[in-house]
DRENPA-260386 format. One record per atom (N, C-alpha, C, CB): residue in one letter; x, y, z. Coordinates in steps of 0.1 Angstrom, whole numbers, plus 2048, in hexadecimal, padded with zeros to 3 digits. Glycine has a CB too. Layout:
# residues N
AXYZ...
END
This chain:
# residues 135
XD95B8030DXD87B7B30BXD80B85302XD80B79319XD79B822F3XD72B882F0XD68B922F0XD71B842EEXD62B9A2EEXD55BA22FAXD48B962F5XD4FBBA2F4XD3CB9C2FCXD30B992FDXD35B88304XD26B9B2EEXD40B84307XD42B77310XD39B7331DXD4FB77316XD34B6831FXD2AB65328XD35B63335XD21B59323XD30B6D340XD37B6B34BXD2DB64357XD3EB7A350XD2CB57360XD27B54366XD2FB59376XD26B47361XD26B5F37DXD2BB6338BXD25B5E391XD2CB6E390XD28B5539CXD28B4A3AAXD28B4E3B3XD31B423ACXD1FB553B8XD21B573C4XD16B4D3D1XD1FB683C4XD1CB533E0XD17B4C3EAXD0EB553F3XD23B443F1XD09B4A3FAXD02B52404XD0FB5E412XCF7B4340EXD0EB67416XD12B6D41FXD0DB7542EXD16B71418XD12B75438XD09B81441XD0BB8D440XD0BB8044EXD04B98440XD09BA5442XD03BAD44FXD06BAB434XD0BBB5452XD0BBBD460XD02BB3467XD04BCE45FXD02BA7469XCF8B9F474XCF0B9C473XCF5BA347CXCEBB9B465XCDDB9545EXCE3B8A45DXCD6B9B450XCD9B80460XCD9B70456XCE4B7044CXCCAB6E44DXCE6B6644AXCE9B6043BXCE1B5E430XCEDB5643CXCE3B65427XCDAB6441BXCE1B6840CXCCDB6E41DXCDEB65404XCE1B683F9XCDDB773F1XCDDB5F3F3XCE9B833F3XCE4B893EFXCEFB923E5XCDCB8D3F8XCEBB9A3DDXCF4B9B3CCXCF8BAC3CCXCE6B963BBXCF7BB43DBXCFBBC13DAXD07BC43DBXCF6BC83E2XD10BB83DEXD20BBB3DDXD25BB83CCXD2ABAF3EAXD18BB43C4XD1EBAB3B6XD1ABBB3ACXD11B963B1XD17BC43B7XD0FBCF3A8XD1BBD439FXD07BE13AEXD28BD53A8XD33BDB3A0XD36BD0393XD41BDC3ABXD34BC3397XD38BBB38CXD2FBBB381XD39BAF391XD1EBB8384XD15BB537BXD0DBBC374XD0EBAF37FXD0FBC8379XD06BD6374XCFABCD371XD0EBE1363XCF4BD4365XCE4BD2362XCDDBDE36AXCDDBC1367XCCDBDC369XCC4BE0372XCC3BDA381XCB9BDF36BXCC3BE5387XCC3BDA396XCB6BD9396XCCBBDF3A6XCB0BC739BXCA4BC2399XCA2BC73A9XCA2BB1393XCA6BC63B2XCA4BCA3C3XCA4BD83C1XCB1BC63D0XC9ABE33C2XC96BF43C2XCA0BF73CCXC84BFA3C7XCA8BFE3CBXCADC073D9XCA2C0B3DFXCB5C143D6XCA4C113EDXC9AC163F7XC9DC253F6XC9CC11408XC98C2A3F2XC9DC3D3F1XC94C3F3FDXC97C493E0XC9CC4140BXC92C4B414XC93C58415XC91C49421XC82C5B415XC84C6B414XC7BC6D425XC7BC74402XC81C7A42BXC81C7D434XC6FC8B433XC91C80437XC67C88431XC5BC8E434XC58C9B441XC54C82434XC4FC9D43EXC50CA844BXC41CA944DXC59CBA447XC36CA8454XC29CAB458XC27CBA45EXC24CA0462XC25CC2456XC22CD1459XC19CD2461XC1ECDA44DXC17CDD46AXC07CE446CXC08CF0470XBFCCDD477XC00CF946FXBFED0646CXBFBD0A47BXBF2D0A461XC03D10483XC00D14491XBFCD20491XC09D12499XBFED284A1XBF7D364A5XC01D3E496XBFBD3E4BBXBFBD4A499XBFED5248EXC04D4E47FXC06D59494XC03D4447CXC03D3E46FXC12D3C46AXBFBD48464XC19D3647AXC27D3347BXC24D20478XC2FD3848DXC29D1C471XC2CD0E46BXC34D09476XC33D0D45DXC30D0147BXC39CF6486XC3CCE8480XC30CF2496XC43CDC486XC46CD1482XC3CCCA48BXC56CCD483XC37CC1483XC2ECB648DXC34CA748DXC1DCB5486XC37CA7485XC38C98483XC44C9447AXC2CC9347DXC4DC8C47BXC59C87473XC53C7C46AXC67C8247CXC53C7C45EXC4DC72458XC59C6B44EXC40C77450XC5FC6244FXC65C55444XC5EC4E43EXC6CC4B449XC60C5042EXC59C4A422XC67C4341CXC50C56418XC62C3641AXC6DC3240DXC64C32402XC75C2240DXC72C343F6XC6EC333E8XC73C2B3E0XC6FC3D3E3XC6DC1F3D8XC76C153D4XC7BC1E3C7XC6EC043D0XC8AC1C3C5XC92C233B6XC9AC193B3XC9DC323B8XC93C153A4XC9BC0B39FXCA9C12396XC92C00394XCB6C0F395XCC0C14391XCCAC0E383XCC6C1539CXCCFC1337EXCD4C0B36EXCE3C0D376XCD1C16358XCEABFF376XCFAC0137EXD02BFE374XCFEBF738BXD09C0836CXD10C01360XD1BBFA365XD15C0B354XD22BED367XD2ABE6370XD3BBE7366XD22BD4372XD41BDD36FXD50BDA365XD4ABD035AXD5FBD036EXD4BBC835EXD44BBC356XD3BBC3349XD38BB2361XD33BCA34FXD28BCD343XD2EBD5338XD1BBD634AXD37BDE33FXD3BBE7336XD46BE432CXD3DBF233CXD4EBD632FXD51BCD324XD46BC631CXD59BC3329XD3CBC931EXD37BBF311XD30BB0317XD46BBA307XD34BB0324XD2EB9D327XD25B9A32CXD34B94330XD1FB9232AXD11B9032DXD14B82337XD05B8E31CXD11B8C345XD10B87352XD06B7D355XD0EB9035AXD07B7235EXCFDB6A365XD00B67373XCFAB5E35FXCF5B6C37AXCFCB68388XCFBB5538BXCF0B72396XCFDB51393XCFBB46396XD01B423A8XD02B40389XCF2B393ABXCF6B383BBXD01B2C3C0XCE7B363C5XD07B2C3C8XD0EB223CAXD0CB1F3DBXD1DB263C5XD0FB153DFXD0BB133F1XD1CB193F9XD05AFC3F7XD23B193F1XD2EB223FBXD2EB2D400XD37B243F8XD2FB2E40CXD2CB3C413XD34B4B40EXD31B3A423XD37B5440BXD3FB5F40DXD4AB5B400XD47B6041EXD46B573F7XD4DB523E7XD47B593DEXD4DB423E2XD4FB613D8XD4BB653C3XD55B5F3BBXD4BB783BCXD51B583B4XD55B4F3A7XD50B5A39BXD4BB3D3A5XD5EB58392XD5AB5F385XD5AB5637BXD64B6B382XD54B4E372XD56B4036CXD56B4635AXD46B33370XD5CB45355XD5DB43344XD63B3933EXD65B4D33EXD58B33334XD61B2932FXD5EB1E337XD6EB2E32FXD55B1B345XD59B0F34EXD62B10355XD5BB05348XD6CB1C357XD7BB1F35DXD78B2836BXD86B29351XD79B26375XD79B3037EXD83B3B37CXD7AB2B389XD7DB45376XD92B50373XD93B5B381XD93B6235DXD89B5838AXD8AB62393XD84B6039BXD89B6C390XD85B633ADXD7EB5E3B7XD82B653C4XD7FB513B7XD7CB6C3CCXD7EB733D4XD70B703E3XD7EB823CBXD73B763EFXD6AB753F8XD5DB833F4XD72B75408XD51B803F0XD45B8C3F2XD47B9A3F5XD3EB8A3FEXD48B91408XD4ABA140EXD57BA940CXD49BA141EXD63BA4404XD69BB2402XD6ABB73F4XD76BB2407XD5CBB33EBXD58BBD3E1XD4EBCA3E8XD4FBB43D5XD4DBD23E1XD4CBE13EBXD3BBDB3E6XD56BF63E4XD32BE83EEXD2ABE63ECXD1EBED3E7XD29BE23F1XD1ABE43DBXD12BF33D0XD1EBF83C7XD0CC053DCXD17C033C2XD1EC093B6XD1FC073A8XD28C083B7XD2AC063A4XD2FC07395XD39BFE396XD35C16390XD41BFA3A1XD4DBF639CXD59BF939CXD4DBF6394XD5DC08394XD66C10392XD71C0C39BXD61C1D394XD70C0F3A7XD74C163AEXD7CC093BCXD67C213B2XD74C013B8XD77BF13BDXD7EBE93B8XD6EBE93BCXD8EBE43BEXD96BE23B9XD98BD53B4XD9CBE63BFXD8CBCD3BBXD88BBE3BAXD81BBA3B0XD81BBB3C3XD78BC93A7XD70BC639CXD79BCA391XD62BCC39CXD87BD2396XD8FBD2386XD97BC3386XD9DBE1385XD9ABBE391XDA3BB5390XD96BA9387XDABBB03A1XD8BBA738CXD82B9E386XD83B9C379XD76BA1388XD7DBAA373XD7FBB3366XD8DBAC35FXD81BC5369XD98BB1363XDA1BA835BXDA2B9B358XDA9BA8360XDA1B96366XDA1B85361XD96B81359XDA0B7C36CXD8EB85357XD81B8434FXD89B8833FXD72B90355XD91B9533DXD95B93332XDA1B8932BXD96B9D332XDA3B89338XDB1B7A335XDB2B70332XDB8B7533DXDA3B6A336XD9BB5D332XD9BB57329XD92B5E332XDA2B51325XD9EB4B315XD95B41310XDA8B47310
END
């Protein structure tokens, strides 16, 4: 398959650790790269000072702040050249890789890893290939 090829990914709604079902695209980062449009939560762990007897600093208070951090995920996909589109489908726990109108690749969600790059995920090299095999 040529580069800059339009790859359509299909995916479905799934549960995770015991949440509802819902549609959501943090197991697809290895594949789609881009900017992730959902900010990560960066928590930072704060500390409320106060100045006690003899000008010894004690802990008062534990404070948790999040910080939204949006992140650039350079993916497999991306870094061939293809210009990704997600797309929803009503099957549960399914990723469709479509070129061409062809499904060249299809796997369950939850055992793409989750987050990242990709790299390191053996499910987003195998993707990656068939995407180049495609004709």
């Amino acid at each position: 398959m040529p580069k800059n090829a339009l790859v359509i990914v299909r995916y479905g709604p799934y549960s995770a650790v015991g949440l509802p079902v819902e549609y959501r695209t943090f197991r697809l980062e290895g594949l789609q790269g881009e900017t992730n449009t959902s900010p990560t939560c960066l928590i930072i762990h704060l500390f409320s000072w106060d100045v006690c007897f003899r000008g010894t600093r004690i802990l008062v208070c534990p404070v948790l702040c999040c910080v939204p951090v949006s992140r650039t995920v350079p993916a497999v996909l991306a870094k061939d050249g293809h210009k990704v589109t997600l797309q929803k489908i009503q099957d549960w726990n399914v990723v469709e890789l479509v070129v061409n109108e062809e499904v060249v690749f299809s796997c369950n969600i939850k055992d793409l890893e989750f987050g990242g790059d990709g790299k390191l995920d053996p499910l987003c090299e195998k993707a990656r290939i068939a995407v180049l095999n495609a004709y």
